[in-house]
C-alpha positions in Angstrom: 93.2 152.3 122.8 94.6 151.0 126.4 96.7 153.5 126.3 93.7 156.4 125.8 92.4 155.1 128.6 95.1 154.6 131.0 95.7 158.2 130.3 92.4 158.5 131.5 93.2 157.4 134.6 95.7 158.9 135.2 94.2 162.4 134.5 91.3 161.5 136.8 94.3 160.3 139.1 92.6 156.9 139.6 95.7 155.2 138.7 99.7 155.5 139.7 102.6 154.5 137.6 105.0 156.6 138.8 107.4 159.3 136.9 108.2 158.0 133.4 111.7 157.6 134.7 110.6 155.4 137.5 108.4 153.1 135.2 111.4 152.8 133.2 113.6 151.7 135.9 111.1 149.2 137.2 110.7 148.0 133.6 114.3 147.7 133.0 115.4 146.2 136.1 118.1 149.2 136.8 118.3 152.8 137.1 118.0 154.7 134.1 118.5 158.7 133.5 116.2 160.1 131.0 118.2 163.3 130.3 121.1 161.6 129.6 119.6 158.1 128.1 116.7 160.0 126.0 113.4 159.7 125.7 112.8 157.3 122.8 110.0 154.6 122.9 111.3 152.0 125.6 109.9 148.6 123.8 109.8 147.2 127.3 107.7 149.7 128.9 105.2 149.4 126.4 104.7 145.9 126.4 104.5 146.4 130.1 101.4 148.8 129.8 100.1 146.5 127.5 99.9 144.0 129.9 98.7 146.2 132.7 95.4 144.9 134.0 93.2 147.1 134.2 90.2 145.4 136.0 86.0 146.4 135.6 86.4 148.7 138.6 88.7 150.8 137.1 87.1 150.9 133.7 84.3 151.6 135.4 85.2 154.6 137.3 86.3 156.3 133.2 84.0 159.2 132.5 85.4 160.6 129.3 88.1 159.8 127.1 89.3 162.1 124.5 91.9 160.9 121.1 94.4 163.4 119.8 95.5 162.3 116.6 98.7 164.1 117.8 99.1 161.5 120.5 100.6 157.8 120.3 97.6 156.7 122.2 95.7 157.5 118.7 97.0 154.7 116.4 95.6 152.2 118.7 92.0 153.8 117.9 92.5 152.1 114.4 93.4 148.9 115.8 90.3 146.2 114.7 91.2 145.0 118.5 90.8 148.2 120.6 86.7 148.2 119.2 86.1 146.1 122.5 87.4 147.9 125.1 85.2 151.2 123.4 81.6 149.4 123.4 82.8 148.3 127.2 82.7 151.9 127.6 80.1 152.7 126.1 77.8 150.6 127.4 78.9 152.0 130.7 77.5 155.6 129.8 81.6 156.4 129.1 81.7 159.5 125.9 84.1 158.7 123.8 85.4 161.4 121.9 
């Protein structure tokens, strides 16, 4: 679900992480090449995202969200956990598709 809505942001350009590549540097505390090092799940970078704060302002400024069940982002739709974050945005007028 955080992830559905990070997206979010970062469609609407409200939030920056940077190149994928650059997150995973940052993340990993040295340079890393994507090309040549893949493009597998980096543990790190996900529990880094999971910790990213995202504070009222920015959950507030969310107009629509949309789930692919194509995307990663999906399975945490089905987490028991994630039901929060939806009625937060829902009760802020956010559709939720």
């Amino acid at each position: 679900m955080k992830l559905a809505v990070m997206s979010s942001l970062l469609d609407a350009k409200l939030l920056d992480l940077g190149t994928p590549e650059q997150l995973a540097t940052h993340v990993l505390g040295r340079p890393i090449d994507m090309e040549k090092e893949g493009y597998d799940l980096i543990p790190e970078a996900l529990d880094y995202l999971a910790r990213y704060p995202l504070n009222d302002d920015l959950l507030d400024s969310v107009e629509r969200m949309e789930f692919d069940g194509g995307k990663e982002a999906s399975r945490f739709a089905r987490n028991p956990a994630a039901g929060t974050i939806v009625e937060k945005l829902k009760q802020r007028g956010v559709q939720v598709d």
